[in-house]
N, C-alpha and C positions, 0 to 999 in steps of 0.2 A: 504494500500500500504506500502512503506517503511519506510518514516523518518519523526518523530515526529506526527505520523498521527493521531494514538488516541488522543492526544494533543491538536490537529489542531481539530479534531471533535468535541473532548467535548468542546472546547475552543469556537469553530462559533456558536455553538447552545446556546451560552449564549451572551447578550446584553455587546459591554465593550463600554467602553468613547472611542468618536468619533472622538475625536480631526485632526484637518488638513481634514475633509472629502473634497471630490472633491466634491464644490460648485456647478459645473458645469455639474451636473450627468442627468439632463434630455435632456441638448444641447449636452452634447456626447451620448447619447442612438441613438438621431438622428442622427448623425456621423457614429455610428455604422450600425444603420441598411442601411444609405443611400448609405454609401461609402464605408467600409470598407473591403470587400469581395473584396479579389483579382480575377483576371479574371481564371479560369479553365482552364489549357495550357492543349497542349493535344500532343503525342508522331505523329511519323509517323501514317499514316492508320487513326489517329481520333482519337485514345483512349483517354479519359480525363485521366490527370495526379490523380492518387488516393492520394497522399501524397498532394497536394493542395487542391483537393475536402477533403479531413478529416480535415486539417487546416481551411478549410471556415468553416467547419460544427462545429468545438469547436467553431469560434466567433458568427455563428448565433443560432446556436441550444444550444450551454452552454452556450451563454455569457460569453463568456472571455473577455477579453478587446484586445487581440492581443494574437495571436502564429506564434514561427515562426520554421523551420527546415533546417535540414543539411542531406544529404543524397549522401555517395558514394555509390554508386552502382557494379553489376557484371563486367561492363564495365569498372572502376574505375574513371569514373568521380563523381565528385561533384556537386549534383544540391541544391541552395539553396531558400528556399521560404517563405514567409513572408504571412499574414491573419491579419482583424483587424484594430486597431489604435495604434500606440505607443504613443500617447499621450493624453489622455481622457480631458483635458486642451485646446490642441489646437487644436488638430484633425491632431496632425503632422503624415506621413506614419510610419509604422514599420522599421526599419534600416534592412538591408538584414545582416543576420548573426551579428547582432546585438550583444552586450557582455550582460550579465546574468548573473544572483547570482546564481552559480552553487552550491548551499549547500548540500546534502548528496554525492555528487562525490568528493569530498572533503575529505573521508573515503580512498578512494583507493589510494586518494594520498599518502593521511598520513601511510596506511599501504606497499605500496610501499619503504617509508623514514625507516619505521621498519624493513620489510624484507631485505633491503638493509643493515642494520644494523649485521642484521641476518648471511648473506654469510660475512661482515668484521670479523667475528666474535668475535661481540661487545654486543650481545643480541642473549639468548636463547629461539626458541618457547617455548618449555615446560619448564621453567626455570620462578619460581615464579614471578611476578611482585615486592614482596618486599623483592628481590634481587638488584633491581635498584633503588625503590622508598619506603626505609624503614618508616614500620611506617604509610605510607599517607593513606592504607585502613583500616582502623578498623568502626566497626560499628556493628548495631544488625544484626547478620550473615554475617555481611560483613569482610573479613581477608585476606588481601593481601598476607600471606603466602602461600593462599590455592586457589590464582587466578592464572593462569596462560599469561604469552605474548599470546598463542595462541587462549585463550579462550576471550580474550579482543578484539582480531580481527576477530573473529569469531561468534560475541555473546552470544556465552556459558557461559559467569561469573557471574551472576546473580545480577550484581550491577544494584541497582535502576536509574530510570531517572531523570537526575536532572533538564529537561525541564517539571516538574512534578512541582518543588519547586514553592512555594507562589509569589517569585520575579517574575517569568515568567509569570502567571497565564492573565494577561494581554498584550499584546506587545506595547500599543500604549502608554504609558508614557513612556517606556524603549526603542523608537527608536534610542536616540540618544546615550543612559546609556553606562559607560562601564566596562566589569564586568572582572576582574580578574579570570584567570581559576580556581582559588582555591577556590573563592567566589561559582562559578558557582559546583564545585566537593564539598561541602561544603553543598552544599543543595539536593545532590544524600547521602550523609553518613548521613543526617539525617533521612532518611527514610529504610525500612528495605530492605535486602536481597531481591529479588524475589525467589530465588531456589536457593540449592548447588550451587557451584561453578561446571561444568562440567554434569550436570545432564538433562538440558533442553536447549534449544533455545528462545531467544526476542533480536528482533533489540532494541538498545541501543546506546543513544548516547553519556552514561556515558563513556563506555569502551572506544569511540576515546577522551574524553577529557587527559581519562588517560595516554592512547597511545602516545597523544605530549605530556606530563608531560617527558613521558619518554625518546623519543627521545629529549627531552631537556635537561635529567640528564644525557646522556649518549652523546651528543655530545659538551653539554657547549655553543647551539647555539639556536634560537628561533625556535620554530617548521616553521614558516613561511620563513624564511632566508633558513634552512636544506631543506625544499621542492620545493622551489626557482632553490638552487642549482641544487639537487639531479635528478628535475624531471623538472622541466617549463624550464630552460634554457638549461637542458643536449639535449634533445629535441625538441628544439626551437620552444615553444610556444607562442609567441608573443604578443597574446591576453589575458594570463590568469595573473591573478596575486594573491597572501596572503596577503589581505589587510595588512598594518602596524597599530598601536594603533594609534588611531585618525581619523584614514581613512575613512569616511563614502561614499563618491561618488562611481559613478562608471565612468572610469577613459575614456572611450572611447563611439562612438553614442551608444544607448543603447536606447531600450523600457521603458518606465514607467512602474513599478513594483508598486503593489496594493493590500493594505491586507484588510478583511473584518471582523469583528472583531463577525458577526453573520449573519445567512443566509439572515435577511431581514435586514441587516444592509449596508449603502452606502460604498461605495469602497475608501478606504484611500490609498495618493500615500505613498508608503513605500518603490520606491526606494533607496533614501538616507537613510542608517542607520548605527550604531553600529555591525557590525558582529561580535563584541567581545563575544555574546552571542552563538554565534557556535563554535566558533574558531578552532580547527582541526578534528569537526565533519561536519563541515559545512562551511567555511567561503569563499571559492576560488570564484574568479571572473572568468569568463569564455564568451566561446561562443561557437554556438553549431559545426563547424567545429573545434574548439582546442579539444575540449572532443571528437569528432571521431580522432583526431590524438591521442591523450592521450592512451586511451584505443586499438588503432589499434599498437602502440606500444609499450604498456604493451604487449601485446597477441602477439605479434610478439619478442622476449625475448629481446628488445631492454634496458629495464630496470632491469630486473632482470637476473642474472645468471638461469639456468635449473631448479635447485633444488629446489629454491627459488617461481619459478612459479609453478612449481608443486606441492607444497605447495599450494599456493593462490587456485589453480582451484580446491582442494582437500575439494569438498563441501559437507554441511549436510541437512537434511532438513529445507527448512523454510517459510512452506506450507502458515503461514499468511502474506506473499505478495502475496501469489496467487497460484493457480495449478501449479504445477511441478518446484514451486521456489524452487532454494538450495542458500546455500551461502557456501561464501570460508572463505580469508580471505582478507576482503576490497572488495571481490566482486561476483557478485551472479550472474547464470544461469538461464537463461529460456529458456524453449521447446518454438521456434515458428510455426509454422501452416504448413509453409512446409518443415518443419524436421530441424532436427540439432538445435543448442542451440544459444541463445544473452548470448552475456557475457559483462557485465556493471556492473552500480550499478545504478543510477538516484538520482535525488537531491529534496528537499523542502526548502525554508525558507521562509517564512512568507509571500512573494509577485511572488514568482517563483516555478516552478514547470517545473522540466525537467525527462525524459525518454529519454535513447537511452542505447546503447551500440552496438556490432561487432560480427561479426560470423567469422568462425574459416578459413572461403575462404575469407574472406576481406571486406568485405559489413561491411559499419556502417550508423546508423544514432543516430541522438538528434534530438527530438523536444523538444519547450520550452513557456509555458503559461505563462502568467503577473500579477494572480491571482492563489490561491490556488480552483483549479476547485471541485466541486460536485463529489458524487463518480461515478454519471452518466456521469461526466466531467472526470472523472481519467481513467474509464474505456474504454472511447473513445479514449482516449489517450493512454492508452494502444494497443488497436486495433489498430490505427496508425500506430503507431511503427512497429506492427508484421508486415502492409502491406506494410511499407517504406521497409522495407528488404526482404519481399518474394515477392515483384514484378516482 
């Protein structure tokens, strides 16, 4: 799928220290299976609701620990729905629209805050990176002369992944850690090039670290404050926030978020954490109606001038998320099932997992897991998604 996933793969398939596991992992399996499944609502005439029947199906068939979704629809209501346990401890319900570690949606922000930069005419797409940030990429293949702004949002620039680095290679001693973006871009330059600069496609979470690098050379303000401004409050999203340094909670009701550190390994709560390890590739707090208003007013030119959007949607292939994926810049297209495109991005960090984005008539949905699901679990959720909007 998207964000950090080879990572996340090679990472579950190996045993790490278990520290904090949920003690209580055979009395919530019975929680699960007992009570968890919310009831099947069902429209006029009978039909069962399909975006509930798929939410019950990841907690009983994937074992998730909780999903929940957001979905406006043709009609432009909002329905929203909840599966599961939010709290594998007590057995508390899922919160309805619950706030979430929205991590790779986090991208669109940040290149939002750029492109915005872009129409001030403060920052050049095709205008090298070390133009703005001299100096900061050198490495074996690596030259910031010869990266460009638009190949950094686009994943074209071939910088290595510094969720690759030795530091990271575990998550469960570094939940609380807090890593300086330079520390973290520091451990991408010690590893080499993947490809030219311009020559191929790999999602990358190097490029957004650089990306707030840069929006903080070029406005003299924290990437998280610039995207505050620019986008959460222009907006009024009310629910999402850029954590501050220190910040580890999540700041409103919210599900328990749970990282597994291998497939037969027990479920650690990883809500509370250090998102300084993402930071403007990942870090935003959310929920899944703010990321349908997000994205429904990106695509609606609420945040960008014309040019600027047409830009973003001006996508290339990038076939390893999936058949008929492209990406833009900060955000990617998918064909769904009955015609016309999602245009999103979806998130990962280490205890969450979301999928959603909007179609171009106004329909959006997010859904959002508690664990980083199986690919047989990612894949469902996939499906999901396509049937929350061609319904």
């Amino acid at each position: 799928m998207n964000e950090h996933v080879q990572h996340y793969r090679a990472h579950r398939r190996r045993r790490g220290r278990r520290g904090l596991a949920v003690a209580v992992a055979s009395v919530a399996a019975g929680i699960v299976a007992a009570s968890a499944l919310a009831p099947t609502t069902a429209f006029a005439g009978g039909r069962p609701d399909s975006v509930q029947s798929s939410l019950n199906a990841l907690v009983k068939d994937n074992g998730l620990p909780a999903a929940l979704a957001s979905v406006k629809g043709r009609d432009g209501r909002t329905r929203n729905y909840t599966a599961g346990v939010g709290d594998l401890a007590t057995g508390a319900k899922v919160p309805v629209d619950g706030q979430i570690r929205a991590g790779s949606n986090t991208k669109t922000f940040t290149a939002v805050v750029v492109l915005q930069l872009v129409a001030e005419g403060k920052v050049g797409l095709d205008t090298p990176v070390d133009t703005y940030l001299p100096g900061l990429l050198r490495g074996d293949g690596i030259d910031g002369r010869a990266i460009t702004v638009r190949q950094l949002l686009q994943h074209t620039s071939g910088l290595p992944e510094y969720m690759n680095a030795p530091a990271l290679s575990d998550f469960t001693p570094i939940q609380f850690r807090y890593f300086e973006p330079r520390e973290l871009l520091d451990g991408a330059l010690a590893q080499k090039a993947h490809f030219p600069a311009g020559t191929s496609w790999e999602y990358n979470n190097t490029n957004y670290l650089v990306a707030g690098l840069l929006v903080q050379k070029v406005t003299g303000r924290p990437v998280g404050e610039e995207i505050t401004k620019r986008v959460i409050d222009r907006i009024g999203l009310r629910h999402t926030y850029f954590p501050t340094p220190g910040d580890t909670t999540v700041h409103e009701a919210h599900p328990q978020g749970y990282y597994r550190s291998a497939l037969d390994a027990p479920l650690v709560d990883y809500t509370d954490m250090d998102s300084s390890m993402a930071w403007a590739a990942g870090a935003i707090v959310s929920t899944n109606t703010d990321l349908n208003t997000f994205f429904t007013a990106l695509l609606g030119g609420r945040l960008l001038p014309p040019a600027q959007l047409a830009q973003m949607r001006a996508t290339v292939p990038a076939e390893p998320l999936g058949p008929g994926v492209r990406y833009g810049l900060g955000l990617q297209s998918k064909p769904l099932s009955c015609g016309g495109l999602l245009w999103g991005h979806g998130g990962t960090i280490v205890s969450y997992r979301s999928r959603g984005g909007v179609t171009d008539d106004g329909r959006a949905a997010n859904i959002t897991v508690t664990t980083i699901p199986d690919e047989a679990g990612a894949q469902h959720m996939a499906d999901a998604l396509d049937a929350a909007l061609c319904r």
